[in-house]
mmCIF file as gemmi writes it, N, C-alpha and C atoms, coordinates in Angstrom:
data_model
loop_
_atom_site.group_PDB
_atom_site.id
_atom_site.type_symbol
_atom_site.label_atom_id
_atom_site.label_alt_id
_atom_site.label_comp_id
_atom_site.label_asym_id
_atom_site.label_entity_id
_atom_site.label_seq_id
_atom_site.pdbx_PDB_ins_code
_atom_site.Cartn_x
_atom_site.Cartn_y
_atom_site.Cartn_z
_atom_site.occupancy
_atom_site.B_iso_or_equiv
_atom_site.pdbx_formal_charge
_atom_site.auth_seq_id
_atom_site.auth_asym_id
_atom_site.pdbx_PDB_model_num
ATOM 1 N N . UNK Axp A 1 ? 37.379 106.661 21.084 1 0 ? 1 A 1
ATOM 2 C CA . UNK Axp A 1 ? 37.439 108.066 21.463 1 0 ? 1 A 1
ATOM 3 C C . UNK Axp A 1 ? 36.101 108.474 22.055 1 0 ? 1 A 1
ATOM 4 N N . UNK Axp A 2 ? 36.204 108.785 23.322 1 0 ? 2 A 1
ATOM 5 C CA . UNK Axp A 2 ? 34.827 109.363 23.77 1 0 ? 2 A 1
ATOM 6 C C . UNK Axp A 2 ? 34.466 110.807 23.551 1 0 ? 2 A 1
ATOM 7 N N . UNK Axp A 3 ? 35.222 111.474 22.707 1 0 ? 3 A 1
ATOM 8 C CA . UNK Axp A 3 ? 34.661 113.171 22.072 1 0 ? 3 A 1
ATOM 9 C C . UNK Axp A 3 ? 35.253 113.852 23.068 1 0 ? 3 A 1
ATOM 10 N N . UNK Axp A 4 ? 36.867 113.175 23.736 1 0 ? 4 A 1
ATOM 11 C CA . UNK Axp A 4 ? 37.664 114.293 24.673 1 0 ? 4 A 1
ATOM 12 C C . UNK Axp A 4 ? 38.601 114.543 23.312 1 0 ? 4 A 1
ATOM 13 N N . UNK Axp A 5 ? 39.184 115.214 24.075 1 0 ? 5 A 1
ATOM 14 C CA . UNK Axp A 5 ? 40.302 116.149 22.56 1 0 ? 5 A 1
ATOM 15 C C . UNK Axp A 5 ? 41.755 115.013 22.704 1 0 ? 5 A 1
ATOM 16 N N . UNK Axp A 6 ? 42.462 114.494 21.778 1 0 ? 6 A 1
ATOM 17 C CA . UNK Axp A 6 ? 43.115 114.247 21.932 1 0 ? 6 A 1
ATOM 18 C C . UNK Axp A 6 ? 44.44 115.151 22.944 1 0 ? 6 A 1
ATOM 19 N N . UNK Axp A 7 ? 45.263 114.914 23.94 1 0 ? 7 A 1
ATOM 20 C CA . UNK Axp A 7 ? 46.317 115.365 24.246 1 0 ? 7 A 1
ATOM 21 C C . UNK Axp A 7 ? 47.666 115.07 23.824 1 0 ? 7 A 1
ATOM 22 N N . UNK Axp A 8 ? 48.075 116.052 23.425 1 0 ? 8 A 1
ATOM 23 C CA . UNK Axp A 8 ? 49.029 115.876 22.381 1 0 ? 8 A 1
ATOM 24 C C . UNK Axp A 8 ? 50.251 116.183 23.119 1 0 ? 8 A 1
ATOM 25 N N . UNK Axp A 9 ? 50.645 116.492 24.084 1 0 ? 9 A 1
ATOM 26 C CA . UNK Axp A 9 ? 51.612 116.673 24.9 1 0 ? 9 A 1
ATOM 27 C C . UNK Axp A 9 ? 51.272 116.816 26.682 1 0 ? 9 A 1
ATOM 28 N N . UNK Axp A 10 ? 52.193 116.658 27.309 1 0 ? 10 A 1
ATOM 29 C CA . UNK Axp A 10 ? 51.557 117.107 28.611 1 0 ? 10 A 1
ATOM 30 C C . UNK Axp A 10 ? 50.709 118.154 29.285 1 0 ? 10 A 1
ATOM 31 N N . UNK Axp A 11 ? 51.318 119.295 28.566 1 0 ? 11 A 1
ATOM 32 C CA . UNK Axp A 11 ? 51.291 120.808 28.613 1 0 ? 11 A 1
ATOM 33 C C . UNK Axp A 11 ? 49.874 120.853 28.673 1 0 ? 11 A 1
ATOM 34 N N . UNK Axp A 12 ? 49.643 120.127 27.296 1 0 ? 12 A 1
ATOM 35 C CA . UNK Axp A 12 ? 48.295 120.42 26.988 1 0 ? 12 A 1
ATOM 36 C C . UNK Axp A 12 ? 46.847 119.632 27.784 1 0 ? 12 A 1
ATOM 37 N N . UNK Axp A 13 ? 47.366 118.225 28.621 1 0 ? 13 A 1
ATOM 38 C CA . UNK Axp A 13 ? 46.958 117.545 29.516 1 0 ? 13 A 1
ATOM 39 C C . UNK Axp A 13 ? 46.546 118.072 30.554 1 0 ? 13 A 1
ATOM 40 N N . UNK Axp A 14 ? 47.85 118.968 30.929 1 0 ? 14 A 1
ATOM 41 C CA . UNK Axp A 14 ? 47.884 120.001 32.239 1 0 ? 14 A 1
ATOM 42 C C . UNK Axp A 14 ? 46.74 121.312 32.404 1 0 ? 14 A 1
ATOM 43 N N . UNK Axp A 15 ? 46.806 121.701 30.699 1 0 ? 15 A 1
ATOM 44 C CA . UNK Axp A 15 ? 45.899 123.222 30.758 1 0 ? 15 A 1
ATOM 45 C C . UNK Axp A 15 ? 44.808 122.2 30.695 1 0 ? 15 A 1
ATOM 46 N N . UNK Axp A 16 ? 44.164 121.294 30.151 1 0 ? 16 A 1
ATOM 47 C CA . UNK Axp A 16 ? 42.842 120.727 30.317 1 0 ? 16 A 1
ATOM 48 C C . UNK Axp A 16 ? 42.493 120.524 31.628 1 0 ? 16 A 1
ATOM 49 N N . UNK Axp A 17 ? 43.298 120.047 32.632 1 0 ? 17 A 1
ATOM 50 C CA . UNK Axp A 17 ? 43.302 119.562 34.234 1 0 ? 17 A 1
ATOM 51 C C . UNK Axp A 17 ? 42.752 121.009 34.712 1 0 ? 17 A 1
ATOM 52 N N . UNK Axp A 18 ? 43.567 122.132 34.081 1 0 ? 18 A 1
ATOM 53 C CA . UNK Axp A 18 ? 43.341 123.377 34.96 1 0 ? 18 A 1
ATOM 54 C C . UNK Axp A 18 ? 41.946 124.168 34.947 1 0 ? 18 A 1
ATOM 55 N N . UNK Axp A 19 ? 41.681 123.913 33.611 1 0 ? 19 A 1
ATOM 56 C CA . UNK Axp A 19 ? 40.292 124.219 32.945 1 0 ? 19 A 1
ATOM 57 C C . UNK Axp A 19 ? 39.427 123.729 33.417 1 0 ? 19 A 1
ATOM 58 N N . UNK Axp A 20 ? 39.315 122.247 34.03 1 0 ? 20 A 1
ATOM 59 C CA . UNK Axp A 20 ? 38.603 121.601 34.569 1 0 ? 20 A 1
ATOM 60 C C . UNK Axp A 20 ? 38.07 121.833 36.132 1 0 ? 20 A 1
ATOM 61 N N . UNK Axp A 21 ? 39.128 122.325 36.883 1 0 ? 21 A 1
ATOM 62 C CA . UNK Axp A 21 ? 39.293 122.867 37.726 1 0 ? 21 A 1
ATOM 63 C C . UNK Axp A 21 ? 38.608 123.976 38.018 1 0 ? 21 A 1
ATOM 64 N N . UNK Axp A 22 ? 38.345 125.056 37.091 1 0 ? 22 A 1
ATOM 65 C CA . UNK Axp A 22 ? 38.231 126.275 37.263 1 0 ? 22 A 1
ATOM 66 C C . UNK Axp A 22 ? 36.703 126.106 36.739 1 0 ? 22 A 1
ATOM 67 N N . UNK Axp A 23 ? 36.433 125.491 36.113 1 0 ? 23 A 1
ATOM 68 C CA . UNK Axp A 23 ? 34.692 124.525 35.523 1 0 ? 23 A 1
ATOM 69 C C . UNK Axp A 23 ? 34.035 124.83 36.556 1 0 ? 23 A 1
ATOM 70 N N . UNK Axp A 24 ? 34.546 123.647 38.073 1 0 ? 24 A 1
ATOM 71 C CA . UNK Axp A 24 ? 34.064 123.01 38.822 1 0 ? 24 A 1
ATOM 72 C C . UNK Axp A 24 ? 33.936 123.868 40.354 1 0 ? 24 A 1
ATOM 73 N N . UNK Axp A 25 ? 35.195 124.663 40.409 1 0 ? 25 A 1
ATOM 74 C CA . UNK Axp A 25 ? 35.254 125.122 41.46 1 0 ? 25 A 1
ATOM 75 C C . UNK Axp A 25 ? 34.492 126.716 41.172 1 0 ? 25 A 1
ATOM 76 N N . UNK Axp A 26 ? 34.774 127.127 40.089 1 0 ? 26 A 1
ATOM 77 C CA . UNK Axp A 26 ? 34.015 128.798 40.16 1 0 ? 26 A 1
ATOM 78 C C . UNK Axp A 26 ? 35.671 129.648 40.489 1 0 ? 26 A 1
ATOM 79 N N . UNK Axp A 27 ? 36.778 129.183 40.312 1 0 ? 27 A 1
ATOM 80 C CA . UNK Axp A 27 ? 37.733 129.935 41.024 1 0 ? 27 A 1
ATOM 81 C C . UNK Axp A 27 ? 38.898 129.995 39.773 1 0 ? 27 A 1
ATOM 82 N N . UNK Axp A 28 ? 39.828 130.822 39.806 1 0 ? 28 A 1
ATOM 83 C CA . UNK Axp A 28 ? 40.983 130.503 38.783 1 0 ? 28 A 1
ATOM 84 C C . UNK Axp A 28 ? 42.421 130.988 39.431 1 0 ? 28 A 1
ATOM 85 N N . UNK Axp A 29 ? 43.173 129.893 38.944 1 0 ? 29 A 1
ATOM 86 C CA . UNK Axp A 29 ? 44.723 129.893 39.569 1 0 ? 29 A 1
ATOM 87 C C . UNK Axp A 29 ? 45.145 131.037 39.656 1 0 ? 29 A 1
ATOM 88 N N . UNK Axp A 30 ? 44.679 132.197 39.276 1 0 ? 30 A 1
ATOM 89 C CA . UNK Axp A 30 ? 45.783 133.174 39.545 1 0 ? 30 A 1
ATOM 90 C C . UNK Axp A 30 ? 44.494 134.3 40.651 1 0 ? 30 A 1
ATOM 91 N N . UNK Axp A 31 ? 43.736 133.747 41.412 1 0 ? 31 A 1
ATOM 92 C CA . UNK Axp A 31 ? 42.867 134.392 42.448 1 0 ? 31 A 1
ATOM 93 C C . UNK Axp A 31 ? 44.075 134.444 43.763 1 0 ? 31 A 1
ATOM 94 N N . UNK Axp A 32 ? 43.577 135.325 44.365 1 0 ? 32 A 1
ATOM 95 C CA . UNK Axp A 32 ? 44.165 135.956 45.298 1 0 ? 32 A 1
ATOM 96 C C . UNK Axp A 32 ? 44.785 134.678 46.335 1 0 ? 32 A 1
ATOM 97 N N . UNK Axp A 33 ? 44.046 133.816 46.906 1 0 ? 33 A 1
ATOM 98 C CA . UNK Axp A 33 ? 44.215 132.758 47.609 1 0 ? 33 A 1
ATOM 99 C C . UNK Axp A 33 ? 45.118 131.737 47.1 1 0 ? 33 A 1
ATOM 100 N N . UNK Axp A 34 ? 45.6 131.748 46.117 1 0 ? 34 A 1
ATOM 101 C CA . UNK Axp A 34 ? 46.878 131.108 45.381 1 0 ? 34 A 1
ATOM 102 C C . UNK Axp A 34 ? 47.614 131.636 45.418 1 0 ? 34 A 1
ATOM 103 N N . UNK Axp A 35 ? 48.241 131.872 46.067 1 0 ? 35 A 1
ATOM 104 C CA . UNK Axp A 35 ? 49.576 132.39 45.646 1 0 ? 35 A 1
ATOM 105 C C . UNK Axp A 35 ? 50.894 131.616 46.507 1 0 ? 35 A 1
ATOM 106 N N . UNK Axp A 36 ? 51.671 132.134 45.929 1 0 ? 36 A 1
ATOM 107 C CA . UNK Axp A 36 ? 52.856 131.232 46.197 1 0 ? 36 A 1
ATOM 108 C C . UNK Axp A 36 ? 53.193 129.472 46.122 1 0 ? 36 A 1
ATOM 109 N N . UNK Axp A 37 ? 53.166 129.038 47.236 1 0 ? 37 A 1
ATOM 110 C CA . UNK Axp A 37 ? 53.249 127.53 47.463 1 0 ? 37 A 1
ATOM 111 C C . UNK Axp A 37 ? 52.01 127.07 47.166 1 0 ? 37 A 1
ATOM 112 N N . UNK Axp A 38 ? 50.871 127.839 47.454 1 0 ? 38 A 1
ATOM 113 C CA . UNK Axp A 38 ? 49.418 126.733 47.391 1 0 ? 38 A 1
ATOM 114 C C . UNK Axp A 38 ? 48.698 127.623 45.942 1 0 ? 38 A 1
ATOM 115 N N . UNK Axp A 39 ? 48.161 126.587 45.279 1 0 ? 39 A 1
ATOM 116 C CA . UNK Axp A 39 ? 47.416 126.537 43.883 1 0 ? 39 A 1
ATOM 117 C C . UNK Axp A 39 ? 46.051 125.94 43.588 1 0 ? 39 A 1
ATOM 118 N N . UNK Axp A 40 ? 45.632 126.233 43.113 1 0 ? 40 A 1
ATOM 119 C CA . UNK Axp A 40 ? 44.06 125.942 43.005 1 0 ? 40 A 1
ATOM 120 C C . UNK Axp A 40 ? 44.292 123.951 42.929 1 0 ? 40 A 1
ATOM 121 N N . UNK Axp A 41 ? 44.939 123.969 42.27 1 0 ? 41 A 1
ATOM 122 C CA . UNK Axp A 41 ? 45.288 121.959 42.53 1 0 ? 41 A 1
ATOM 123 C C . UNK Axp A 41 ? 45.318 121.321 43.822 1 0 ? 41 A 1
ATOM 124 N N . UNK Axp A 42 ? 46.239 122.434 44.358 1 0 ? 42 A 1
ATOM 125 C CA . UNK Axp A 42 ? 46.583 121.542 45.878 1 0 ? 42 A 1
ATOM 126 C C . UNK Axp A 42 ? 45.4 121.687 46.538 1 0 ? 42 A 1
ATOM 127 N N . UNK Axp A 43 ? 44.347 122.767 46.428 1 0 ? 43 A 1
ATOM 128 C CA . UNK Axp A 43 ? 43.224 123.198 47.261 1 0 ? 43 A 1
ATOM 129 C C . UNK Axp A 43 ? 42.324 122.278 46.776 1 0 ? 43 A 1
ATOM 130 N N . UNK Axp A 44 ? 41.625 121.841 45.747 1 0 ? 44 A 1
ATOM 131 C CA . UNK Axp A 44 ? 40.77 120.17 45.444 1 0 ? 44 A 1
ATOM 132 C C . UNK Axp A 44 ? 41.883 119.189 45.823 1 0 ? 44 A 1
ATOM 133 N N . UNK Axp A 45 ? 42.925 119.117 45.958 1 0 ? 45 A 1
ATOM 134 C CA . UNK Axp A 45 ? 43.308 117.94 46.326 1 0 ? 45 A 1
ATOM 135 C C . UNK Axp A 45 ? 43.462 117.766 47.793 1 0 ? 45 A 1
ATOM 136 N N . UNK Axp A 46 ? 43.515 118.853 48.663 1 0 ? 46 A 1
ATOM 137 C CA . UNK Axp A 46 ? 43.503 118.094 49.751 1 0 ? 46 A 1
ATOM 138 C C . UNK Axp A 46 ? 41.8 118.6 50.215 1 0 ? 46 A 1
ATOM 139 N N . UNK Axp A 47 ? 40.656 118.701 48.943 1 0 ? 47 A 1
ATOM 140 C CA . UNK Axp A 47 ? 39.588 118.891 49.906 1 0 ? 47 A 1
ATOM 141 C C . UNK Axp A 47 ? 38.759 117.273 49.26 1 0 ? 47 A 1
ATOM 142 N N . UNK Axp A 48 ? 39.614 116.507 48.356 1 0 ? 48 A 1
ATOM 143 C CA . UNK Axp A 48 ? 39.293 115.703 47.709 1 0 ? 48 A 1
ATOM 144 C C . UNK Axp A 48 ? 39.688 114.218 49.004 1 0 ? 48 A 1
ATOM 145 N N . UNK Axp A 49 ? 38.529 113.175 49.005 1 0 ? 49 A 1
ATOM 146 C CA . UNK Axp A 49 ? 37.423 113.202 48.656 1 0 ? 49 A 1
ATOM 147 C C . UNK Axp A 49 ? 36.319 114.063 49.958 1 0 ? 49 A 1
ATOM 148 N N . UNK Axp A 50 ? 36.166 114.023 51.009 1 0 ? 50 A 1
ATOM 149 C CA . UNK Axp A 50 ? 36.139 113.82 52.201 1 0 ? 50 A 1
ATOM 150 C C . UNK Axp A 50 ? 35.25 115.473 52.581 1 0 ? 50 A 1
ATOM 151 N N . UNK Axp A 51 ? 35.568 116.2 51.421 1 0 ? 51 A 1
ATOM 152 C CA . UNK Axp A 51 ? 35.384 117.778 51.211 1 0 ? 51 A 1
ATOM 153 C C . UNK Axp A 51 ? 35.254 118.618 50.312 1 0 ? 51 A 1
ATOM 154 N N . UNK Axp A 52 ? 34.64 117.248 49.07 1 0 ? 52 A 1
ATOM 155 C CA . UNK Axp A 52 ? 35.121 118.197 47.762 1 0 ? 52 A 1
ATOM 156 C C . UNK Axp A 52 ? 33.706 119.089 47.848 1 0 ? 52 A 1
ATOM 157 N N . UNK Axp A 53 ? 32.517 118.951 48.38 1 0 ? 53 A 1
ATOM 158 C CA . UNK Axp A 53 ? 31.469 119.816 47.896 1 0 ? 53 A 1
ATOM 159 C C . UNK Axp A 53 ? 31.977 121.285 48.707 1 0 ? 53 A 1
ATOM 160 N N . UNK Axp A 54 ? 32.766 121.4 49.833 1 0 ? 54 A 1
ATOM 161 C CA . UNK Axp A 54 ? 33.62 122.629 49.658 1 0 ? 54 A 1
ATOM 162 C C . UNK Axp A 54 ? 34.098 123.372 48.763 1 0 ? 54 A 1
ATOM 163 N N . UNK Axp A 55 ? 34.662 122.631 47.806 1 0 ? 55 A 1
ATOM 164 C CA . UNK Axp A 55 ? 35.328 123.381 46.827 1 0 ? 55 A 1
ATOM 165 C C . UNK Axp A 55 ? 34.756 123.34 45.368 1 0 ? 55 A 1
ATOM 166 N N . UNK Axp A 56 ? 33.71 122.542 45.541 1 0 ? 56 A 1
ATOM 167 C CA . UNK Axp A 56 ? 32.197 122.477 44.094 1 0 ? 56 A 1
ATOM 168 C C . UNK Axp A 56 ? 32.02 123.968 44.321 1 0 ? 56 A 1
ATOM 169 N N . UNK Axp A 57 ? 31.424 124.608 42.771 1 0 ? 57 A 1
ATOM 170 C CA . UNK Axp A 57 ? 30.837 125.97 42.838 1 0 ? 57 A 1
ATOM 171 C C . UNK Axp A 57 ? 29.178 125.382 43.234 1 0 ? 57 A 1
ATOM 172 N N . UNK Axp A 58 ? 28.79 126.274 43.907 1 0 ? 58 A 1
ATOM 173 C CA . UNK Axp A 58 ? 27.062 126.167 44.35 1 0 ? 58 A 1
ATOM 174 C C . UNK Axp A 58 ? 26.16 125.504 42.708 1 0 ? 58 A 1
ATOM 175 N N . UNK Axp A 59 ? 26.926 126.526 42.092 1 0 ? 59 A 1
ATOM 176 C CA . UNK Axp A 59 ? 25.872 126.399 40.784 1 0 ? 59 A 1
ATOM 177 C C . UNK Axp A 59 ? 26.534 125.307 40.063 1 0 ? 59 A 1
ATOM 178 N N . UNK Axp A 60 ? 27.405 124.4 40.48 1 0 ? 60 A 1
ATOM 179 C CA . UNK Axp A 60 ? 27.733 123.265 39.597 1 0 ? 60 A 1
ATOM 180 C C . UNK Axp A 60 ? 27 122.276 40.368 1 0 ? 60 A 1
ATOM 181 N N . UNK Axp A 61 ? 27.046 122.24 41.865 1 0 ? 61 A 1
ATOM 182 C CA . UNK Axp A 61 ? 26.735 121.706 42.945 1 0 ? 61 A 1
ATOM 183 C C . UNK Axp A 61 ? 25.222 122.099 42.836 1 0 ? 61 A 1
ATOM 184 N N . UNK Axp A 62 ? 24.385 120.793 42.615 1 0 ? 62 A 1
ATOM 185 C CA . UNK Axp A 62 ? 23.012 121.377 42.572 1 0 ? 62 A 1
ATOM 186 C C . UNK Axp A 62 ? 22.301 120.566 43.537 1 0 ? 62 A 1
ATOM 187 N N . UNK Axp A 63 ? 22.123 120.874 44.626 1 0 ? 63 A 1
ATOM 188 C CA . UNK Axp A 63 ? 21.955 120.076 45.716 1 0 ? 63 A 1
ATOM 189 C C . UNK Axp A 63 ? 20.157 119.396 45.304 1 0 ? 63 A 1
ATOM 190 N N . UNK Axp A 64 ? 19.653 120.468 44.778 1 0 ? 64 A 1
ATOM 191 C CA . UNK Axp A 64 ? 17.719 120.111 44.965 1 0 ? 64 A 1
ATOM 192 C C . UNK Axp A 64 ? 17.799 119.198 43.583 1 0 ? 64 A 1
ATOM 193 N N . UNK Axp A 65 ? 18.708 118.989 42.916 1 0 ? 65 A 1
ATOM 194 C CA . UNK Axp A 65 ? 18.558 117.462 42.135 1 0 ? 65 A 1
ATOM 195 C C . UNK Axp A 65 ? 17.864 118.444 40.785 1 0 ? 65 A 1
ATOM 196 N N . UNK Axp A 66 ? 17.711 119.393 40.815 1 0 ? 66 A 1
ATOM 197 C CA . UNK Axp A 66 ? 16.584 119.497 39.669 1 0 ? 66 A 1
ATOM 198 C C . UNK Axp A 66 ? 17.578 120.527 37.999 1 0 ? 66 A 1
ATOM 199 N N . UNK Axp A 67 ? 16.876 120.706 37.111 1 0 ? 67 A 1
ATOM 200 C CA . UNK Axp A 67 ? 17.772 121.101 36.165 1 0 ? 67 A 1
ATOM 201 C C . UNK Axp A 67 ? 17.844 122.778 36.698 1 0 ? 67 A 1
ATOM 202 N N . UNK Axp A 68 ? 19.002 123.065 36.406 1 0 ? 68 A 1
ATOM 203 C CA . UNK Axp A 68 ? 19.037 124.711 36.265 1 0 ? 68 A 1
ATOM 204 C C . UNK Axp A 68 ? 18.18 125.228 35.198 1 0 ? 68 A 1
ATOM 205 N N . UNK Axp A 69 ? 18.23 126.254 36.2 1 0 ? 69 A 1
ATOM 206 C CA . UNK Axp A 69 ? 16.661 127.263 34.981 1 0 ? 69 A 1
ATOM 207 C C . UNK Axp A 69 ? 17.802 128.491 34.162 1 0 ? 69 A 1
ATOM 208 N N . UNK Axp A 70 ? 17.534 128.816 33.205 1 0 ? 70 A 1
ATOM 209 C CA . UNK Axp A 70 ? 18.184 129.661 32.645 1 0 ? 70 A 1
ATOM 210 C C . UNK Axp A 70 ? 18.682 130.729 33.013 1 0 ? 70 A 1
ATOM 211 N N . UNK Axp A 71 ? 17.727 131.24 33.899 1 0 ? 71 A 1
ATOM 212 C CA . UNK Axp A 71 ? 18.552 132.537 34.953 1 0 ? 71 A 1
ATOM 213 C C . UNK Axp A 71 ? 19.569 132.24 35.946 1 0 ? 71 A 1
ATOM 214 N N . UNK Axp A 72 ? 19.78 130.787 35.865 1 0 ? 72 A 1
ATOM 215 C CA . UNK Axp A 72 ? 21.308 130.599 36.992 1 0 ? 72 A 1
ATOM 216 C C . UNK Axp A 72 ? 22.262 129.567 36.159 1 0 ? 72 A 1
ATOM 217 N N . UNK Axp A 73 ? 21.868 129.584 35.064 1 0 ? 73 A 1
ATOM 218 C CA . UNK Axp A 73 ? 23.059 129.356 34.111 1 0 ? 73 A 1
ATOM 219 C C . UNK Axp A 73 ? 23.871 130.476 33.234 1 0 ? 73 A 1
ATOM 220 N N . UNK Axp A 74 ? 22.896 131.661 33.253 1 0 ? 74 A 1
ATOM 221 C CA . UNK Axp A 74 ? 23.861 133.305 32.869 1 0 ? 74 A 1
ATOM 222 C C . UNK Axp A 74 ? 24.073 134.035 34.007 1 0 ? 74 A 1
């Protein structure tokens, strides 16, 4: 066990995927730009690989290599 949570059903596979998602990108499935047919999934997946720092949040995306300072982690 590497200290992920066990998944105990899909459901629960799925809300971890989504969570993960919303981590990385700064965005959440129910933002304006989702709607209908397209979902925050399909939007990393077709910016995946080729485009994902498109859809990285800036502040996950730390381009100058160095640690975040506390004022851009609150």
């Amino acid at each position: 066990n590497l200290g992920w949570p066990k998944c105990v059903s899909q459901s629960r596979c799925l809300q971890l995927g989504i969570l993960i998602l919303e981590v990385f990108t700064g965005r959440k499935p129910t933002d304006e730009q989702f709607d209908g047919e397209f979902s925050l999934r399909q939007w990393v997946d077709e910016a995946f690989p080729v485009a994902i720092s498109d859809v990285i949040d800036s502040h996950v995306l730390n381009e100058s290599n160095t640690t975040p300072t506390k004022d851009q982690l609150l």
